[in-house]
C-alpha positions in Angstrom: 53.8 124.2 -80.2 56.6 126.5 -80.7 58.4 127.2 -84.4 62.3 127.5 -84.6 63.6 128.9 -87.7 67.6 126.9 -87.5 70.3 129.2 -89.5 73.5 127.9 -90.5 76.4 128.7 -88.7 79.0 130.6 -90.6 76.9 131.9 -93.2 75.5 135.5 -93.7 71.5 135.5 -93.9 69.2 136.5 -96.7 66.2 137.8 -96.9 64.5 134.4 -97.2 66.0 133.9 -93.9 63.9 137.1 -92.3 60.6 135.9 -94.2 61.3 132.5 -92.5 61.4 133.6 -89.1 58.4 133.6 -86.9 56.0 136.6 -86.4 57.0 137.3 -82.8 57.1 141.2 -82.6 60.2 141.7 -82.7 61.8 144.4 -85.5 64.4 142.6 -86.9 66.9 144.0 -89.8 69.4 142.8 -91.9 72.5 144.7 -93.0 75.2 142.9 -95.1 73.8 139.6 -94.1 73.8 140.4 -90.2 71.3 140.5 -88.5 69.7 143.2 -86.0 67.0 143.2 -83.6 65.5 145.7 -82.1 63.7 146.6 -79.1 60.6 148.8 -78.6 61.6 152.5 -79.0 60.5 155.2 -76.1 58.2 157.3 -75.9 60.3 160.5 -77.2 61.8 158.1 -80.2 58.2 157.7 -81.4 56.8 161.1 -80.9 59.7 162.3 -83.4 58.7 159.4 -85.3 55.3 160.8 -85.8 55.6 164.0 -86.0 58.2 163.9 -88.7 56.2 161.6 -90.6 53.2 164.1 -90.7 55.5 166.8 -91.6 56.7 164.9 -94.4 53.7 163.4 -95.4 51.7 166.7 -95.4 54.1 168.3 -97.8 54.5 165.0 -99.9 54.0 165.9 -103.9 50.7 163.6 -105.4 53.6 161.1 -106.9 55.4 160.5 -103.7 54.5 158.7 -100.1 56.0 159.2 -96.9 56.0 156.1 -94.6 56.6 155.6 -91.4 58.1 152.4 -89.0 57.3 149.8 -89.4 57.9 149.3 -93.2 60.4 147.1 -95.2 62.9 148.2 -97.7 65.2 145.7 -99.3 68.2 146.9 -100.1 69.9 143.7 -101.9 69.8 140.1 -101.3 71.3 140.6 -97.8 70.1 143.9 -96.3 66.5 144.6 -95.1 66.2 147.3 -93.1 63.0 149.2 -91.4 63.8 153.2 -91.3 61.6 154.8 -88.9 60.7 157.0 -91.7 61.1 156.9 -95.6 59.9 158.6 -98.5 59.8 157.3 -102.2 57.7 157.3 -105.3 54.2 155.9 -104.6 55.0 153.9 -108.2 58.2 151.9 -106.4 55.9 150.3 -103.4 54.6 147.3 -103.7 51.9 145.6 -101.2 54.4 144.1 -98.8 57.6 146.8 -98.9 60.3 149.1 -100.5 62.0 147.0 -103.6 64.2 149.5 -104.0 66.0 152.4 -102.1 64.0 155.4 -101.2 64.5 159.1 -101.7 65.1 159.6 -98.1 65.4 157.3 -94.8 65.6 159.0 -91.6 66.5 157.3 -88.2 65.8 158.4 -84.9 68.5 157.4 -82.6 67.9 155.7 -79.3 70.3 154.6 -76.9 70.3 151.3 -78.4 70.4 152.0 -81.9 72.8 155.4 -82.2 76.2 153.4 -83.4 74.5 151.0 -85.8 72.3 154.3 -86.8 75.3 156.4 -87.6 77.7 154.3 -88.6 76.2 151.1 -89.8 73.1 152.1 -91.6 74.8 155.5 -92.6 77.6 153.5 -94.8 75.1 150.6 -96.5 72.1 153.7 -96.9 75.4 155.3 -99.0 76.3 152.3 -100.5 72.6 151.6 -101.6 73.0 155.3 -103.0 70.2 157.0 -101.1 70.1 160.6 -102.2 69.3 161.8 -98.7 69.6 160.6 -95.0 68.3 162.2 -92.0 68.9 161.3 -88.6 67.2 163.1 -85.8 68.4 162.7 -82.1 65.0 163.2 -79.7 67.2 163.9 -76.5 68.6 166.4 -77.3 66.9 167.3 -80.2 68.5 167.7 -83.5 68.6 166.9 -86.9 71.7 166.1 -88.8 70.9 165.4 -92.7 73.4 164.4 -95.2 73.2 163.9 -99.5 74.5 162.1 -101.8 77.1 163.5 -103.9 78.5 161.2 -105.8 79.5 158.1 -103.9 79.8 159.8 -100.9 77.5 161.3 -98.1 77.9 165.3 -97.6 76.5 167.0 -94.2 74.1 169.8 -95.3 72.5 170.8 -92.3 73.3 170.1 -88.2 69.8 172.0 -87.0 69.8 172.3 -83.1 66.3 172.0 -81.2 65.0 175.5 -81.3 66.2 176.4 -85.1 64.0 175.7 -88.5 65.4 174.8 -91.3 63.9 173.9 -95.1 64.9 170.7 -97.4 64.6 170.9 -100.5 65.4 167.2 -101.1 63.1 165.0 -101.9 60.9 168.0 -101.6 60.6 171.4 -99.9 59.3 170.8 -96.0 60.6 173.0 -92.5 61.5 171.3 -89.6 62.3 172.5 -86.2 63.9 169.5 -83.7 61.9 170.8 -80.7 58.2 170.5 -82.4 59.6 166.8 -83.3 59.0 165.8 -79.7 56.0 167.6 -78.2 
């Protein structure tokens, strides 16, 4: 026997909504009470995935955790999303997901996801007034990161594939796009 979770028409979804839905595999977000589904990423989408996690997570202070996809933050009643990676305070995690908005969400584009990734997600991750947000593109590869200064997100770095560069926000690690998909 099969479950059906039945949304009402004309209304934005909640969060209750997601938790309602069946377990089926899918990644499914929720931005401004609309809902996003995602489908497997490729092969070069998860090697940057990984990579950048370990980077991350290897330079991570004691106080802080990097995480990578798939993990929850909840960004309001209406907006859940899953960035492919995040870092936050280890004290603002509970068992399940991210309460609150992290220190840094990153997304790694794919063909299906680069318009909601960099439009989309970029204007609710400033609205939710996440201090930094990094999007890497695998093809080509790149990193483009942008901060928060005051309501608004500033560009700080556009790092082609063979160039390094340092953050210093949330903390000091180098990245080079290339290594990000080896």
């Amino acid at each position: 026997m099969s479950v059906m979770t039945t949304l009402q028409r004309g209304h934005g979804l909640t969060i209750d909504d997601i938790e309602s839905m069946p377990d089926d595999g899918n990644r499914y977000e929720l931005i401004d009470g609309v809902l996003l589904v995602s489908p497997s990423p490729a092969t070069r989408h998860q090697r940057a995935v990984y990579n950048l996690w370990q980077l991350l997570n290897a330079a991570a202070p004691d106080d802080i955790w990097a995480m990578g996809a798939p993990f929850d933050v909840i960004l309001g009643r209406r907006t859940w999303v899953v960035p492919d990676v995040l870092v936050a305070p280890k004290a603002d995690y509970d068992d399940k997901r991210l309460p609150v908005p992290p220190l840094l969400a990153v997304e790694v584009l794919s063909p299906s996801n680069a318009i909601t990734d960099l439009n989309v997600k970029f204007d609710r991750y400033r609205r939710a007034a996440i201090p930094s947000y990094w999007v890497v593109d695998p093809r080509e590869p790149r990193l483009i990161v942008w901060e928060l200064r005051g309501e608004d997100y500033v560009e700080v770095a556009d790092v082609g594939a063979e160039e390094t560069w340092t953050a210093t926000r949330p903390y000091p690690v180098t990245i080079t796009p290339a290594r990000l998909v080896e």
